[in-house]
N, CA, C and O atoms as a Tinker XYZ file with bonds, in Angstrom:
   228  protein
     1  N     29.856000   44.854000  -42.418000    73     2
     2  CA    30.840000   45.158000  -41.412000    64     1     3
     3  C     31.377000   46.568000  -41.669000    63     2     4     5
     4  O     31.616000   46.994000  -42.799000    81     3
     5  N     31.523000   47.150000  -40.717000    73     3     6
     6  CA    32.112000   48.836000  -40.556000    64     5     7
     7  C     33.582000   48.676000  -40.131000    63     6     8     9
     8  O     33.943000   48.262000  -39.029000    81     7
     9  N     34.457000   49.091000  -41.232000    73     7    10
    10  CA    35.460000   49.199000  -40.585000    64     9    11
    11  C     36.126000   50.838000  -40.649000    63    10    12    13
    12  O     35.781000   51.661000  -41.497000    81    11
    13  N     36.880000   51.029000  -39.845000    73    11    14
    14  CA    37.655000   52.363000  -38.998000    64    13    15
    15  C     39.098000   51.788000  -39.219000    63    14    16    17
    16  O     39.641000   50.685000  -39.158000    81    15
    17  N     39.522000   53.347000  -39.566000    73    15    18
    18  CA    41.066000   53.286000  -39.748000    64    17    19
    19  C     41.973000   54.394000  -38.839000    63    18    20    21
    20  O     41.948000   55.604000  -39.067000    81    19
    21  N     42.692000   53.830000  -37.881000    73    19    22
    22  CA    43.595000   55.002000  -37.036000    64    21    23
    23  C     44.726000   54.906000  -37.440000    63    22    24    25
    24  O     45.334000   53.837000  -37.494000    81    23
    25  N     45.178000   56.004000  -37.784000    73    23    26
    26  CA    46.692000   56.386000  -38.211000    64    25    27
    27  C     47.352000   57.094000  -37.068000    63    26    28    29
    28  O     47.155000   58.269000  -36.759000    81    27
    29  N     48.174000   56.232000  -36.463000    73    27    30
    30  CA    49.496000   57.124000  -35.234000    64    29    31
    31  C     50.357000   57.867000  -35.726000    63    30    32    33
    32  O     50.221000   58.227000  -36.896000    81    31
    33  N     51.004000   58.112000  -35.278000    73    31    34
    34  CA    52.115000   58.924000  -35.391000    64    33    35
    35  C     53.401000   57.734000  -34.542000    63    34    36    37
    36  O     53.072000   56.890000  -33.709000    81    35
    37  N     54.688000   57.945000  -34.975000    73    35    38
    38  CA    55.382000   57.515000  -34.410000    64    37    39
    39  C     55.976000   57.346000  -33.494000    63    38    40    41
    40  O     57.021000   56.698000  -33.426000    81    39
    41  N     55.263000   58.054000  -32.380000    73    39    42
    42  CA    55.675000   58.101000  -31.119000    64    41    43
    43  C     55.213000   57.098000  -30.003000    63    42    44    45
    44  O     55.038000   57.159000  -28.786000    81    43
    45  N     55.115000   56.296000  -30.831000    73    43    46
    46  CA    54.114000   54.922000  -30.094000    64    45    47
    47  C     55.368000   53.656000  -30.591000    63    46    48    49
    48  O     55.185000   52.553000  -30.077000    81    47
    49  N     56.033000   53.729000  -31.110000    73    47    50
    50  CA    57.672000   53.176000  -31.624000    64    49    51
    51  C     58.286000   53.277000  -30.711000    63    50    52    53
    52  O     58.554000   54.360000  -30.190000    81    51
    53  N     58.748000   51.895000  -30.196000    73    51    54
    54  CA    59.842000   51.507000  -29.399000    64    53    55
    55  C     60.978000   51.934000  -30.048000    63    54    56    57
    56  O     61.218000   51.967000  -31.255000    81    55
    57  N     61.770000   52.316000  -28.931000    73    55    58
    58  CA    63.563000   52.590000  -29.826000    64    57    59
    59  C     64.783000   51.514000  -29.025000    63    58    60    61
    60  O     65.984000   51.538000  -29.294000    81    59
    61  N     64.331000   50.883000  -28.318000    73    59    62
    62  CA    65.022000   49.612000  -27.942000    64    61    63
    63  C     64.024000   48.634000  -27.671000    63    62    64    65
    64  O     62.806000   48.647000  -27.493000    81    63
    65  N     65.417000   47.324000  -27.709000    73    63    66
    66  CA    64.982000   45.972000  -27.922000    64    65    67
    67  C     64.236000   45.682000  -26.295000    63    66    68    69
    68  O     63.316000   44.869000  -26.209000    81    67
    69  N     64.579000   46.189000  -25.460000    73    67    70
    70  CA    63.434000   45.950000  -24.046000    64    69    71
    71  C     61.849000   46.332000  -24.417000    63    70    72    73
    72  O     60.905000   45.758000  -23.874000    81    71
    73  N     61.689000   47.394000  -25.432000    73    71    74
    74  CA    60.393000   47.932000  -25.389000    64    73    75
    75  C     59.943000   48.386000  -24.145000    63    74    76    77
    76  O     58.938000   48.032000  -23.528000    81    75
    77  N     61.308000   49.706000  -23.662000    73    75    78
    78  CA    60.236000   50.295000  -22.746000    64    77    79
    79  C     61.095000   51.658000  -22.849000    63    78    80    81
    80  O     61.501000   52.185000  -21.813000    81    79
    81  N     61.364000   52.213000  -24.100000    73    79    82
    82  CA    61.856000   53.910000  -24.376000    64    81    83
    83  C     61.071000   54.052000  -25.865000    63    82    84    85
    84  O     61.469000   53.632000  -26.952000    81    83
    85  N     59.872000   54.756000  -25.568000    73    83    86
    86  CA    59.472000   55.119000  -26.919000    64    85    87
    87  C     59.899000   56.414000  -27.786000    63    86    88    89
    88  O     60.710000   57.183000  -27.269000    81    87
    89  N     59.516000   56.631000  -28.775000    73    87    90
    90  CA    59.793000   57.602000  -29.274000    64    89    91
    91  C     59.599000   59.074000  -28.804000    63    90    92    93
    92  O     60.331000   60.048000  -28.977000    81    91
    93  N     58.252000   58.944000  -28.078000    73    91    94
    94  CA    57.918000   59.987000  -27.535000    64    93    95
    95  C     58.593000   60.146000  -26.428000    63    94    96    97
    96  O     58.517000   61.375000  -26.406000    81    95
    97  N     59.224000   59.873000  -25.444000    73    95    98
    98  CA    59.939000   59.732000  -24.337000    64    97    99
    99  C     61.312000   60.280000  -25.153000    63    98   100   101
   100  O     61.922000   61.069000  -24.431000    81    99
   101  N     61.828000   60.119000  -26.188000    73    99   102
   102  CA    62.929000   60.875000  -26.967000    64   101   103
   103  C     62.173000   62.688000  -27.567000    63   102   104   105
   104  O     62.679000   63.723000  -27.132000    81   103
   105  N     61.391000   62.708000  -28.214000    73   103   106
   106  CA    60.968000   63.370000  -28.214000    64   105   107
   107  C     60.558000   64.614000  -27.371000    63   106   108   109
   108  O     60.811000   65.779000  -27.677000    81   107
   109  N     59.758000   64.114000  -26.051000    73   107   110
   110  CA    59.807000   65.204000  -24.747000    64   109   111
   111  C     61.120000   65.475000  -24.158000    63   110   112   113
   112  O     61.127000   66.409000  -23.357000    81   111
   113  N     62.278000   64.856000  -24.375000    73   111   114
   114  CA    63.108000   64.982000  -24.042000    64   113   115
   115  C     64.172000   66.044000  -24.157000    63   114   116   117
   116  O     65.064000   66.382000  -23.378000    81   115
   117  N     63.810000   66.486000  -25.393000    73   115   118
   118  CA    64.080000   67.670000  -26.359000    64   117   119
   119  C     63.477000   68.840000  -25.597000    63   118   120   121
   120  O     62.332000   68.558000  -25.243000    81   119
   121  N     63.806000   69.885000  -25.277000    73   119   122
   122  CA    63.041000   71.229000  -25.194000    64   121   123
   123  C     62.783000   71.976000  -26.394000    63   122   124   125
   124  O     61.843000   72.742000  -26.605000    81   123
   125  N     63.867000   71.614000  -27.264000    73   123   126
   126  CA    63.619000   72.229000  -28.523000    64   125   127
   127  C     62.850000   71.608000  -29.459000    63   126   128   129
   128  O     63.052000   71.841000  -30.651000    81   127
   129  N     61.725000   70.612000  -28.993000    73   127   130
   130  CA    60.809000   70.312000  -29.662000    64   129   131
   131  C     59.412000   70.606000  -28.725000    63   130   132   133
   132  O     58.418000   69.902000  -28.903000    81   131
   133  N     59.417000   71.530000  -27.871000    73   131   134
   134  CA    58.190000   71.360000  -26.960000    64   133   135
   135  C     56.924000   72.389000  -27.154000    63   134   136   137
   136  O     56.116000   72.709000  -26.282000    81   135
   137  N     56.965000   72.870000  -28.668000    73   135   138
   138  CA    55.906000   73.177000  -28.866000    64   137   139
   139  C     55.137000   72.339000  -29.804000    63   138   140   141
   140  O     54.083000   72.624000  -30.373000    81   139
   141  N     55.642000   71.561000  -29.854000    73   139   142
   142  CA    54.852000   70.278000  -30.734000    64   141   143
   143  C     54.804000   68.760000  -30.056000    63   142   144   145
   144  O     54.640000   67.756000  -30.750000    81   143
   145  N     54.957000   68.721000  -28.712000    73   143   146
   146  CA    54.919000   67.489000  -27.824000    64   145   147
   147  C     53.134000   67.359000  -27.828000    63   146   148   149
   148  O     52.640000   66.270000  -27.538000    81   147
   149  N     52.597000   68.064000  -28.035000    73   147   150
   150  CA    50.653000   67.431000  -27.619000    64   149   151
   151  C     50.573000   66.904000  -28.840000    63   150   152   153
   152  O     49.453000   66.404000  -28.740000    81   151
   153  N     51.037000   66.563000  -30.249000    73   151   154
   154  CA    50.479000   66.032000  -31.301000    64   153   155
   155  C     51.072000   64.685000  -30.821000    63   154   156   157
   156  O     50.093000   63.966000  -30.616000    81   155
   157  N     52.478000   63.829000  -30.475000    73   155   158
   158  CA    52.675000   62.628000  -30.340000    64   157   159
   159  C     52.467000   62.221000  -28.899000    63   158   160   161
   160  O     52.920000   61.130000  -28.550000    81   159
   161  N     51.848000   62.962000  -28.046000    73   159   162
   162  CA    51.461000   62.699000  -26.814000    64   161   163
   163  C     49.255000   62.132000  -26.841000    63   162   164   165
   164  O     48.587000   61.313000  -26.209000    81   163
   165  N     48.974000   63.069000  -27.842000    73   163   166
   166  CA    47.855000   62.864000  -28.192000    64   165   167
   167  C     47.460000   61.664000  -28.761000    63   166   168   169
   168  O     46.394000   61.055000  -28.675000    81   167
   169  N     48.722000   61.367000  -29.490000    73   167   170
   170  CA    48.649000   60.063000  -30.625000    64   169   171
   171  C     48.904000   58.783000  -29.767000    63   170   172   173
   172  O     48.403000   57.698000  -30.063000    81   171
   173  N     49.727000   58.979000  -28.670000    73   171   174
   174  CA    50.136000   57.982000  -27.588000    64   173   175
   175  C     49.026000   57.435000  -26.717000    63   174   176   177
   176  O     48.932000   56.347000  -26.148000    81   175
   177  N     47.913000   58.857000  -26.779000    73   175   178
   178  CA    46.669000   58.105000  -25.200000    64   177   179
   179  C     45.940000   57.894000  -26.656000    63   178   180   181
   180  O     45.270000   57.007000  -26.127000    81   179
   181  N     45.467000   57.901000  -27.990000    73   179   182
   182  CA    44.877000   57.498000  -28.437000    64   181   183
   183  C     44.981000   55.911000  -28.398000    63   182   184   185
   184  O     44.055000   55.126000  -28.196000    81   183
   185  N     46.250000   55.633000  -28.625000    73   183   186
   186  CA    46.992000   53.954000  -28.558000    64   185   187
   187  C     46.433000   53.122000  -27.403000    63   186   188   189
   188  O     45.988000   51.976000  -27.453000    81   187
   189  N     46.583000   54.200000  -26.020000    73   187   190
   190  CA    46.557000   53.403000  -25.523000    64   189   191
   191  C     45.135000   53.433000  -25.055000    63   190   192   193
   192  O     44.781000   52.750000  -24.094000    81   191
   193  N     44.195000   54.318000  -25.806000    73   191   194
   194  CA    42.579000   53.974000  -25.316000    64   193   195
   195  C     42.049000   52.421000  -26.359000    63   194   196   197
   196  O     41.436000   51.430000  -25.960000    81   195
   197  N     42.422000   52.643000  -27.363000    73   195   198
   198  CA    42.360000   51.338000  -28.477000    64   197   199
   199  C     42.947000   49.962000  -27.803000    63   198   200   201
   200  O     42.377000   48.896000  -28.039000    81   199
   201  N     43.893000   50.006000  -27.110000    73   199   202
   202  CA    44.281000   48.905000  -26.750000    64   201   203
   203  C     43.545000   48.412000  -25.400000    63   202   204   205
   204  O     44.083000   47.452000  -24.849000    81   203
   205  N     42.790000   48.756000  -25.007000    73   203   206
   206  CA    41.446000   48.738000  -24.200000    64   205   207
   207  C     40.648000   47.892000  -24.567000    63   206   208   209
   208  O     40.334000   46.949000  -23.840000    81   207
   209  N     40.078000   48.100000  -25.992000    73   207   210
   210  CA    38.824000   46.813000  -26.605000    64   209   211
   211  C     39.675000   45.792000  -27.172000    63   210   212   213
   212  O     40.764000   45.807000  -27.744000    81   211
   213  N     38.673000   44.714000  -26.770000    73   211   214
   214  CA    38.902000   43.352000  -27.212000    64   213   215
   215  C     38.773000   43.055000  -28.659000    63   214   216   217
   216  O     39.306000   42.234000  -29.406000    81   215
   217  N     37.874000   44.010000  -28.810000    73   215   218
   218  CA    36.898000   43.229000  -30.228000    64   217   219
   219  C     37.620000   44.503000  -31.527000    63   218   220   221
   220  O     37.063000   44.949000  -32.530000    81   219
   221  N     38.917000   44.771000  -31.026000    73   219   222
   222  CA    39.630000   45.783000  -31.947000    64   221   223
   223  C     40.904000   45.140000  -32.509000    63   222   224   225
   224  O     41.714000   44.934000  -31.605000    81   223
   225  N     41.395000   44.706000  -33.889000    73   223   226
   226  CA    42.350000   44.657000  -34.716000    64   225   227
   227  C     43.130000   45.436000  -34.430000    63   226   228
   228  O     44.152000   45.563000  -35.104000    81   227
């Protein structure tokens, strides 16, 4: 068996109990963080291409 390891970043972290304000949504929110928004935006469509397959842990 082959296994693969993805490491996120935290912008895939809920920050309330609804689960629907993530981190990154705090993050872009900031201007004074917007030259570094494509690393937890990148890490976010990675999440959500993985959560696509079935046959993925």
């Amino acid at each position: 068996m082959i296994r693969f390891g993805f490491i996120l970043g935290a912008g895939s972290l809920y920050t309330d109990e609804s689960k629907s304000k993530l981190t990154y949504d705090l993050i872009t929110s900031d201007d004074s963080t917007k030259h570094w928004h494509a690393t937890p935006e990148n890490q976010l469509y990675e999440l959500e291409f993985l959560r696509h397959f079935k046959n993925v842990n």
